[in-house]
C-alpha positions in Angstrom: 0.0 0.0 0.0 1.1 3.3 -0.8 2.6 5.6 1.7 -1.0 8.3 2.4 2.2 11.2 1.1 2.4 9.5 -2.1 -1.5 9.6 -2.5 -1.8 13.0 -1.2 0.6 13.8 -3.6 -1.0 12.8 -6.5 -4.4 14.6 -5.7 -2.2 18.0 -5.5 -0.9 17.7 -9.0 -4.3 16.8 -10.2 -5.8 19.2 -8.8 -3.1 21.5 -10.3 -3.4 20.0 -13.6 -7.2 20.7 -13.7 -6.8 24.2 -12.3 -4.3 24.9 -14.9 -6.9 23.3 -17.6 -9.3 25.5 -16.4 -7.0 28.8 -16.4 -6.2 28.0 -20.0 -10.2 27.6 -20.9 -11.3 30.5 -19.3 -8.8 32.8 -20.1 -7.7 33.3 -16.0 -3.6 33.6 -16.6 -3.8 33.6 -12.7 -5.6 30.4 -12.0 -3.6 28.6 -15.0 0.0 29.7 -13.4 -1.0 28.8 -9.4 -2.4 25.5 -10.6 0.8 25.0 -12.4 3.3 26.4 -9.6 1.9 25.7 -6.4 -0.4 22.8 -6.9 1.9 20.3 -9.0 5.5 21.5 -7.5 4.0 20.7 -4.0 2.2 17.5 -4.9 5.1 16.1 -7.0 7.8 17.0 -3.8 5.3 15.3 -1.5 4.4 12.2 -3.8 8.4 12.3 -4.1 8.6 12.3 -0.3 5.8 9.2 -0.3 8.4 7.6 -2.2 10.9 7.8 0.0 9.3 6.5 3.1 8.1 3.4 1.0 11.3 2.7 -0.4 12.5 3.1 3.6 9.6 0.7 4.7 10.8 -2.1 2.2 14.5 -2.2 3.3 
């Protein structure tokens, strides 16, 4: 089972992914770029962090 960081993660860069989507449609160059910078950074350092702690938990 994945470590909860890893899916946490995920939901922050798709949540950034669809907010970016969304800035794009609608025109909202402000929505687009804090869905891409703060949303996906964050979720990918935390899945990355997920990582980690499962790769920890096998050894």
């Amino acid at each position: 089972m994945p470590d909860k960081d890893r899916v946490i993660g995920s939901a922050k860069r798709a949540k950034g992914t669809v907010k970016q989507v969304v800035g794009k449609v609608i025109g909202d160059a402000k929505l687009e770029a804090e869905g891409t910078a703060a949303d996906k950074v964050e979720g990918s350092v935390q899945n990355a962090i997920g990582g980690l702690k499962d790769a920890l938990k096998e050894k």
